[in-house]
C-alpha positions as CSV (number, residue, x, y, z in Angstrom):
1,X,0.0,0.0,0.0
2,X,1.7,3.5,-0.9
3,X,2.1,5.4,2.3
4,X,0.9,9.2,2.2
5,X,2.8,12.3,3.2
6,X,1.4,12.6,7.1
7,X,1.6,15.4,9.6
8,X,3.8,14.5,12.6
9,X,3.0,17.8,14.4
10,X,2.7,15.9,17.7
11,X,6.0,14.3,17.7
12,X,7.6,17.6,16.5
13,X,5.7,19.2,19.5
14,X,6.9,16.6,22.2
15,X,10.8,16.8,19.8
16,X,10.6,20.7,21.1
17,X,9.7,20.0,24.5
18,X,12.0,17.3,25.5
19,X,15.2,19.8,23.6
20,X,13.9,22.8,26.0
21,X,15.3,21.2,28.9
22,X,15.3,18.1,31.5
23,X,12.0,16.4,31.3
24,X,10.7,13.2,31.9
25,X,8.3,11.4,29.9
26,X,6.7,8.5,31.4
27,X,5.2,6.2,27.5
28,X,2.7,3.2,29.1
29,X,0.7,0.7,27.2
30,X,-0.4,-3.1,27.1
31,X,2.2,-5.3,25.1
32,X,2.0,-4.7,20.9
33,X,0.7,-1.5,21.4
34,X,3.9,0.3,19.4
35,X,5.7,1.6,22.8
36,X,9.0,0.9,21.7
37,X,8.8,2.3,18.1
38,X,7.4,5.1,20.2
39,X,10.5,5.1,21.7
40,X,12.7,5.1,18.5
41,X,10.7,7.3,16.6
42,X,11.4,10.1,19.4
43,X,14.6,9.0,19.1
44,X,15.7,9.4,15.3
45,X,14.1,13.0,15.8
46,X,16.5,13.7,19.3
47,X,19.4,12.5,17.9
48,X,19.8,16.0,16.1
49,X,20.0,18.0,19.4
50,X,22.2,15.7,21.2
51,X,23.4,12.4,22.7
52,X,21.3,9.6,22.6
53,X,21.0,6.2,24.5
54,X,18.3,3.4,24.1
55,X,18.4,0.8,27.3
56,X,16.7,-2.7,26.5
57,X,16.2,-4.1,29.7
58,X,13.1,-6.0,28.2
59,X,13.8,-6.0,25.0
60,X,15.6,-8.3,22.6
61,X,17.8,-5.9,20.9
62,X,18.0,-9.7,18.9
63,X,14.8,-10.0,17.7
64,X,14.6,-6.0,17.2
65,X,17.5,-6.7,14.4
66,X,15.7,-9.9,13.6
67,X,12.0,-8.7,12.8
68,X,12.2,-4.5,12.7
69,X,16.0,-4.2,11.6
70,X,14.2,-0.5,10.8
71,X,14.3,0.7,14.0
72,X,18.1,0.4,14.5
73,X,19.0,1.9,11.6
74,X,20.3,6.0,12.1
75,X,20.9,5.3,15.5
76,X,24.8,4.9,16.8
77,X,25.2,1.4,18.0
78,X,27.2,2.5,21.0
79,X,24.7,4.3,22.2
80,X,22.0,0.7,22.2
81,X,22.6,-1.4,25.0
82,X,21.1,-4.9,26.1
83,X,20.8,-4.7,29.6
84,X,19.8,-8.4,31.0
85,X,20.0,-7.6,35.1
86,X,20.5,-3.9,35.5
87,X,21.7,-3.9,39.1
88,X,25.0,-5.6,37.5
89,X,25.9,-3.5,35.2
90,X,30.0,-3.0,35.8
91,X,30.9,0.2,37.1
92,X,34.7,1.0,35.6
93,X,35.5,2.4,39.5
94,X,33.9,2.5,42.6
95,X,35.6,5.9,43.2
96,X,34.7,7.5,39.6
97,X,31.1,6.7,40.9
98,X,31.5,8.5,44.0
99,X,33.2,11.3,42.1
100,X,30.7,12.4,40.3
101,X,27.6,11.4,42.7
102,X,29.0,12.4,46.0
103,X,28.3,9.0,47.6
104,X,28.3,5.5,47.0
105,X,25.1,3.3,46.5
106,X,23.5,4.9,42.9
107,X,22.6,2.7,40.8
108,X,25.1,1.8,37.9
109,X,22.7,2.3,35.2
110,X,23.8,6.4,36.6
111,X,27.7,6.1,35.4
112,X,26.8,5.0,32.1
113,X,24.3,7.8,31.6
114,X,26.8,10.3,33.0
115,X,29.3,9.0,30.5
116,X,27.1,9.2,27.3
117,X,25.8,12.8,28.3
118,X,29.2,14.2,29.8
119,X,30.7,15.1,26.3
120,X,27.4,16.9,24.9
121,X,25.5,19.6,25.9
122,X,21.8,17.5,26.4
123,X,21.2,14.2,26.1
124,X,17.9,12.1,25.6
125,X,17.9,8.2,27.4
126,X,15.1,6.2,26.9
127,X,15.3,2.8,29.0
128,X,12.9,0.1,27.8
129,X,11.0,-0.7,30.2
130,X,11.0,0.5,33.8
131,X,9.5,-2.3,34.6
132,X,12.2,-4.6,34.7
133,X,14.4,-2.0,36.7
134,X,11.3,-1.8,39.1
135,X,11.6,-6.1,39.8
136,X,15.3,-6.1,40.4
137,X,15.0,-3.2,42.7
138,X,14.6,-4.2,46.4
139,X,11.1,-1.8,46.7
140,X,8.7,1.0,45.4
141,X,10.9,3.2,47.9
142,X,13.8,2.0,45.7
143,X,12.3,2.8,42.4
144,X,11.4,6.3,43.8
145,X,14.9,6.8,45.0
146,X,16.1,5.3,41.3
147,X,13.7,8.0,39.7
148,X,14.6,10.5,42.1
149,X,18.5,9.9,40.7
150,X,17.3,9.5,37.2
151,X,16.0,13.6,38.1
152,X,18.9,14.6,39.8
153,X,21.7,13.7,36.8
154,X,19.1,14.8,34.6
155,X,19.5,18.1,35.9
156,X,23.1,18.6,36.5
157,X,23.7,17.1,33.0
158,X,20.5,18.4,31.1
159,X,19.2,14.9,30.4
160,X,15.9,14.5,29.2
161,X,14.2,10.7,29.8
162,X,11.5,8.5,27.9
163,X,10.8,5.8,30.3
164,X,8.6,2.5,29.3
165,X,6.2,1.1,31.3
166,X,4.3,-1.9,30.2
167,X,0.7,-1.3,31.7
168,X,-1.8,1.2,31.4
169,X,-2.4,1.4,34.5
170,X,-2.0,3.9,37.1
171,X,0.8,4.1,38.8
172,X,1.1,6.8,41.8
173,X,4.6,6.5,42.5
174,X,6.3,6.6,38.9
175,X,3.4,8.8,37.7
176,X,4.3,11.2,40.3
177,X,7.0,11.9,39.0
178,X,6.5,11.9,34.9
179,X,6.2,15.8,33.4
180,X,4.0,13.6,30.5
181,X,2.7,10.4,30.6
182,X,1.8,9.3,27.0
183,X,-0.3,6.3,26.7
184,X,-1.0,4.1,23.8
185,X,-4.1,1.9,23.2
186,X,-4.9,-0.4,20.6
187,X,-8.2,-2.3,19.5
188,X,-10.0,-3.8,16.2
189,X,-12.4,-2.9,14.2
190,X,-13.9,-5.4,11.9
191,X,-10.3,-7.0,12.4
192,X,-8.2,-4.0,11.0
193,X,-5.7,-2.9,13.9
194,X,-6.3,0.7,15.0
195,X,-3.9,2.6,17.1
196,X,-4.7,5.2,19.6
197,X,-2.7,8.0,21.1
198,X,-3.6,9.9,24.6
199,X,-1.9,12.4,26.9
200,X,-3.2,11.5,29.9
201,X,-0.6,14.3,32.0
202,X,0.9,17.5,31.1
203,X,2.4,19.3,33.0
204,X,3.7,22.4,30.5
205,X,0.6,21.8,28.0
206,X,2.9,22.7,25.3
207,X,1.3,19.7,23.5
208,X,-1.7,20.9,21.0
209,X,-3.8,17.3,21.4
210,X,-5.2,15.2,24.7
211,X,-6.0,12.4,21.8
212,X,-4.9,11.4,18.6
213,X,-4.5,8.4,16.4
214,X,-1.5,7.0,15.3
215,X,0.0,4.5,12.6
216,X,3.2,2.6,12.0
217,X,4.6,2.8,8.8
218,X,7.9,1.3,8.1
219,X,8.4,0.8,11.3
220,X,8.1,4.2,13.0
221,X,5.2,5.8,14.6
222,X,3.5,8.7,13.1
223,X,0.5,10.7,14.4
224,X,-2.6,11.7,12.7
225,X,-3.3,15.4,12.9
226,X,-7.1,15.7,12.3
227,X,-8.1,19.0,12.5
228,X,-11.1,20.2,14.4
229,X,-11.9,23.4,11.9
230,X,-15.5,23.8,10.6
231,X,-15.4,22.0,7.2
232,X,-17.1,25.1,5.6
233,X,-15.6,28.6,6.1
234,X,-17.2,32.0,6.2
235,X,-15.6,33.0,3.5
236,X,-16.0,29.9,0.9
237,X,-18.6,31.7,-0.9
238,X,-15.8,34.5,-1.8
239,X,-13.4,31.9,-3.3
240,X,-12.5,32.0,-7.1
241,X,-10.9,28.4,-7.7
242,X,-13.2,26.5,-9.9
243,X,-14.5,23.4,-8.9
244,X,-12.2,20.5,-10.1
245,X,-14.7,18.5,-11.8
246,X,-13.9,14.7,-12.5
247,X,-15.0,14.0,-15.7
248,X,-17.0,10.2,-16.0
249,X,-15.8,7.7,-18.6
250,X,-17.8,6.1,-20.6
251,X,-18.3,2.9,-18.0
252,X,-17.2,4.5,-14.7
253,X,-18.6,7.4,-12.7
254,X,-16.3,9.1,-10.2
255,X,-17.3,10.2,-6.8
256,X,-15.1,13.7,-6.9
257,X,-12.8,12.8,-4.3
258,X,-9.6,12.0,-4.6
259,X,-8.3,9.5,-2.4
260,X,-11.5,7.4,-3.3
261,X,-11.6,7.6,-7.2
262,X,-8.0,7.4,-7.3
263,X,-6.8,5.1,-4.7
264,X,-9.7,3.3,-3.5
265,X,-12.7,2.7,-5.7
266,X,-11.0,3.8,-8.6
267,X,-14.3,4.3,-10.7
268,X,-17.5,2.9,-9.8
269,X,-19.2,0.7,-12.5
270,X,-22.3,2.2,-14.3
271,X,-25.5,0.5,-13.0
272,X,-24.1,0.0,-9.8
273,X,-24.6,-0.1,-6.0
274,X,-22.3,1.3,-3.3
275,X,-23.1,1.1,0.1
276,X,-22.4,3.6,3.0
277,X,-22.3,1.7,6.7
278,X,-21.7,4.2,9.0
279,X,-21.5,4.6,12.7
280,X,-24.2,6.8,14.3
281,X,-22.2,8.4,16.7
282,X,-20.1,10.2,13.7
283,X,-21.3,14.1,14.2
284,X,-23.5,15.4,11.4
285,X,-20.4,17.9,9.7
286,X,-18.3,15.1,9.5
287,X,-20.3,12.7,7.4
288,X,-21.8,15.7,4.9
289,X,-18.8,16.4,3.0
290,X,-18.3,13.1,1.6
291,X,-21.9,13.0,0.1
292,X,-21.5,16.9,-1.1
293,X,-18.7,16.1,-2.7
294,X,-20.3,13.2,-4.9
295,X,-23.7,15.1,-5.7
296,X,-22.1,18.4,-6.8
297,X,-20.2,16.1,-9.2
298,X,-23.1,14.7,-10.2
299,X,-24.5,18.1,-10.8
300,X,-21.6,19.6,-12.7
301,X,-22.0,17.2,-15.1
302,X,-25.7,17.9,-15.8
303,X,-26.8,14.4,-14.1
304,X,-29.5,14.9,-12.2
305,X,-30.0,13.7,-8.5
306,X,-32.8,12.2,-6.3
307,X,-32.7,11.6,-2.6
308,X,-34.1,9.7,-0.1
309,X,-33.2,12.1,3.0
310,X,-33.1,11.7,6.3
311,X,-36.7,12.8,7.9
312,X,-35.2,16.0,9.9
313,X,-33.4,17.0,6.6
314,X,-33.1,21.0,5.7
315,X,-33.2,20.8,1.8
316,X,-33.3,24.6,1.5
317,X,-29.8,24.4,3.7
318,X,-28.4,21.8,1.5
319,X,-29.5,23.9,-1.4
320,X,-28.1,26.6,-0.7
321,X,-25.0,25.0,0.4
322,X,-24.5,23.1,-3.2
323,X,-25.5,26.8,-4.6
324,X,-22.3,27.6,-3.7
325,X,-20.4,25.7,-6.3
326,X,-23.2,24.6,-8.7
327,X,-24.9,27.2,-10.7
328,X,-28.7,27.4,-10.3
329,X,-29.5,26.1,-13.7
330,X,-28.0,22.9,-13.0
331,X,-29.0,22.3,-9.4
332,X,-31.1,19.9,-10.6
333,X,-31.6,17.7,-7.0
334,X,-34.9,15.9,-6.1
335,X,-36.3,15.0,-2.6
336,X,-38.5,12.3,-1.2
337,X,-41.5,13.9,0.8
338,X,-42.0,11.9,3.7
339,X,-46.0,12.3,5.0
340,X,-47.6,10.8,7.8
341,X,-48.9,7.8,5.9
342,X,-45.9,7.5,3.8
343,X,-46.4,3.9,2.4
344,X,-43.9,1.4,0.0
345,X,-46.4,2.5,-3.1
346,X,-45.0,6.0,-2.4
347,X,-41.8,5.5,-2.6
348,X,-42.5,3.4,-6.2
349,X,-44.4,5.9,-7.6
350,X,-41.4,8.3,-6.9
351,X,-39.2,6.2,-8.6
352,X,-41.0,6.1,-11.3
353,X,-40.7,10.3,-12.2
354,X,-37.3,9.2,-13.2
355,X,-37.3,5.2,-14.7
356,X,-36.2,6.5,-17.9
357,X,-33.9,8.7,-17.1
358,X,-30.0,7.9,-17.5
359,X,-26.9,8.0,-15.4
360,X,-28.4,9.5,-12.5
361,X,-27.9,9.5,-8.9
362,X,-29.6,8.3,-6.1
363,X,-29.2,8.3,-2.6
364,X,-31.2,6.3,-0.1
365,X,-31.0,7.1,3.5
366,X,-32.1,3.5,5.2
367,X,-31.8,4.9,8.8
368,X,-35.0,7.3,7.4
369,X,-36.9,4.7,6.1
370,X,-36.8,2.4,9.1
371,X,-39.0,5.1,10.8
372,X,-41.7,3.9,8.4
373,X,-41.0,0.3,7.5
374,X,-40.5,-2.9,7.9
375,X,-37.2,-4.5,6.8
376,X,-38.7,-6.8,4.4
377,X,-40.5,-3.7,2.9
378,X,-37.6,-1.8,2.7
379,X,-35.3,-4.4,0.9
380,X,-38.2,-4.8,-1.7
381,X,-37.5,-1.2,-2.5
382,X,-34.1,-1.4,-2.2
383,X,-34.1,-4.2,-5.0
384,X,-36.6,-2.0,-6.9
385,X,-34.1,0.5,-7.1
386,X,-31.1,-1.3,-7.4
387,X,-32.9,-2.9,-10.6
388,X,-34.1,1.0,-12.1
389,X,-30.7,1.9,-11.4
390,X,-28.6,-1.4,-13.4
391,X,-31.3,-0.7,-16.5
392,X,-30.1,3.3,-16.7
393,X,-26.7,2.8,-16.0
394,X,-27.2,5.0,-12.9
395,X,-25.3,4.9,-9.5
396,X,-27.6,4.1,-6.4
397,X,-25.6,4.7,-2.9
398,X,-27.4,3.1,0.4
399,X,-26.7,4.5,3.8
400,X,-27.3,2.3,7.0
401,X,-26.2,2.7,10.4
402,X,-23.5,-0.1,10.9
403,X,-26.1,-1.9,14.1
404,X,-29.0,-1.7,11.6
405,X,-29.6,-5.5,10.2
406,X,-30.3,-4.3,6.9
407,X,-26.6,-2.8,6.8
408,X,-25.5,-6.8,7.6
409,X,-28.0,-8.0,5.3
410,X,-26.7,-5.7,2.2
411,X,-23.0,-5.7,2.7
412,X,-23.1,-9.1,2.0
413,X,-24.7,-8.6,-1.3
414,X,-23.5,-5.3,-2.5
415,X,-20.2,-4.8,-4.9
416,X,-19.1,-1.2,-3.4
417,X,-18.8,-0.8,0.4
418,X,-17.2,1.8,3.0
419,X,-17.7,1.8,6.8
420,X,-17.0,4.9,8.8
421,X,-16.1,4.0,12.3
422,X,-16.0,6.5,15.1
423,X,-12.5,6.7,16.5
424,X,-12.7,9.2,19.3
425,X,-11.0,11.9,17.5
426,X,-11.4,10.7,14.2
427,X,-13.1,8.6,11.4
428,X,-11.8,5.4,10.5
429,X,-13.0,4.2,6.7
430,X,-12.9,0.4,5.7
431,X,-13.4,0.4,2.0
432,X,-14.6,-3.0,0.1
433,X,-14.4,-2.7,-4.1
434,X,-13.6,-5.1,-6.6
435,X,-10.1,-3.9,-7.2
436,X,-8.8,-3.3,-3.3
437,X,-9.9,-4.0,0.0
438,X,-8.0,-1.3,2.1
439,X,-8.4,0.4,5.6
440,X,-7.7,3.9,6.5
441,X,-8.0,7.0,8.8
442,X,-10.1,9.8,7.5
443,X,-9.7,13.5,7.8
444,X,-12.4,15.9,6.0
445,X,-11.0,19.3,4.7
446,X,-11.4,22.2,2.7
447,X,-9.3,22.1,-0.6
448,X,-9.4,25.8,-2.0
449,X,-12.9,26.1,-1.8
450,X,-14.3,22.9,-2.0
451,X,-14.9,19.6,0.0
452,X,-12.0,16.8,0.0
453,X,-11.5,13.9,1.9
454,X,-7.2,12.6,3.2
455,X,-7.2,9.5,4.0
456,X,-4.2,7.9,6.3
457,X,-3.5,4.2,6.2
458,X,-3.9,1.8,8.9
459,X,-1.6,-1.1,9.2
């Protein structure tokens, strides 16, 4: 899968406070959860502003070379050490200990941290975990007094520390004393791994985001910005670009969005079906722009539209919002009137002001319908429509909520298919076509005037 030019505005953030002086940042999360190419990525960013160290005293810097060689690679070996019992570590002299510390009984993990930083101005250690330093100490009070070293050196010798702790759970003692504790957090959805980033302390608040998503590409960890911005400016009806229409072929129609028509989808047969499954707790402004997009292409190439809308719809709203791209003489859109006694024969009869029309578009909102309807009726006119639209060479796109059974019953059936999953901060988008069956973050955004959709990909 080709990976995408990403923002890494969070690691450049937590890069500029960990070079502004001695801090501690405490990284915690279950095993496979991307801690320690947490750790190296923060490291290949450090190791332009000074010395750097990585301690395994978990890891197997064997099986890092074995099955990531990646992460290795930019990093001075010196400065990567396998630590197996970190109490034992030889200390060169006794007295070179007490030199520098003022008194005997440090731990020796101290000298070689003094030596790596004592010929640079900073220097940035991560050791990996703190957990195993915590079971070969004696006591909690000896893990405090270890930290309360680590602090110490860190000041005298401007050292800044990424320790690694291998639960998510709270911790009083070590948490104490962390400036920022970063944990990560994975979990499936509809078995594609997603990754999930959260400050959970602060204590400069330097840091822009208390959540963020994350992926690993090529081994290294890089976060998704997703920006929070309303989708549609004040001042997008003062914009000059023209929108960049994208032109069907004579068997495809393209949705207007990039990253689907061009990585995705890439065209969706004529006479076709594409289904929407998408998770209700997705706000509103996040889920418009993707449908905008595809009717105003629509539109712009003198297709007509109908829609199925959802029952508390604005249609003068939407209106007016495609008004601001498609000239009126071609905002030629169509809407369903829903009425108290709304029946199947209704919905039919609509249907039927258009069954001779070509290469139209329709959109069905199922979530609506289900107000009205049984399921069996509203798969009979779901097949009714799927067949108008085959015969006309037009493009019909269900939505369902990804609970609803008739989203179960018609994914199974249907030859186009994305899911939008809520992800806390974000959208994550599964995408099912007959040329690619692909996973990715999504971020919705303005592109000189006019809606476009980024999409990240998930490993």
């Amino acid at each position: 899968m080709e990976a995408v030019a990403i923002p890494s505005n969070f690691i450049e953030s937590l890069v500029g406070l960990l070079k502004g002086g001695p801090q501690l940042v405490l990284v915690k999360g279950e095993p496979g959860t991307g801690k320690t190419t947490f750790a190296f990525t923060l490291l290949k960013s450090l190791k332009l502003y000074g010395s750097i160290a990585y301690f395994a005293a978990r890891e197997e810097l064997r099986k890092i070379e074995l099955y990531a060689p990646e992460l290795l690679q930019e990093l001075p070996r010196e400065y990567i050490f396998q630590i197996k019992n970190p109490r034992y570590i030889s200390v060169v002299k006794k007295q070179d200990a007490i030199k520098y510390l003022g008194f005997e009984g440090k731990h020796p993990l101290m000298r070689i941290i003094f030596d790596i930083c004592d010929t640079s101005e900073r220097a940035f250690v991560v050791i990996d975990s703190i957990d195993a330093i915590r079971e070969e100490l004696e006591s909690d009070e000896s893990l405090t007094d270890f930290i309360k070293d680590l602090t110490e050196l860190g000041i005298l010798k401007n050292v800044s520390y990424i320790l690694v702790s291998e639960s998510s759970k709270v911790d009083t003692k070590l948490d104490y004393f962390a400036d920022v504790i970063i944990l990560l957090k994975r979990r499936y959805v509809q078995n594609r791994l997603v990754r999930e980033l959260q400050i959970v302390k602060n204590k400069f608040n330097p840091i822009f985001k208390s959540f963020l998503l994350f992926t690993i590409i090529n081994h290294r960890v890089i976060t998704v910005h997703l920006d929070k911005k309303r989708i549609f400016p004040s001042d997008i009806a003062t914009r000059k670009t023209a929108y960049p229409i994208k032109h069907f072929s004579h068997e495809l129609f393209f949705t207007g969005i990039n990253v689907l028509d061009n990585k995705i989808l890439s065209g969706i047969k004529k006479g076709s079906v594409l289904l929407f499954g998408i998770d209700t707790k997705i706000p509103l402004p996040y889920k418009t722009p993707i449908f905008l997009a595809i009717v105003i292409n629509f539109l712009l190439q003198n297709k007509s539209v109908y829609l199925v809308p959802p029952i508390a719809f604005n249609k003068k709203g939407f209106n007016d919002m495609l008004s601001l791209w498609v000239p009126k003489e071609k905002l030629n859109i169509t809407y369903f009137n829903y009425k108290k006694d709304v029946s199947l024969d209704d919905l039919i009869v609509w249907d039927k002001t258009h069954e001779n029309e070509r290469e139209y578009l329709k959109i069905v909102i199922l979530g609506a319908l289900e107000q009205f309807f049984n399921h069996n009726d509203i798969v009979i006119y779901v097949e009714h429509a799927v067949s108008l639209a085959h015969k006309n060479n037009s493009l019909l796109i269900i939505t369902a909520p990804l609970t609803s059974p008739l989203y179960e019953y018609f994914r199974h059936v249907v030859p186009y298919l994305i899911e939008l999953h809520c992800l806390g901060s974000g959208i994550g988008l599964i995408a099912r076509a007959p040329v690619s069956d692909v996973a990715y973050i999504l971020q919705l955004h303005m592109d000189n005037g006019y809606p476009q959709v980024d999409l990240y990909p998930v490993y």
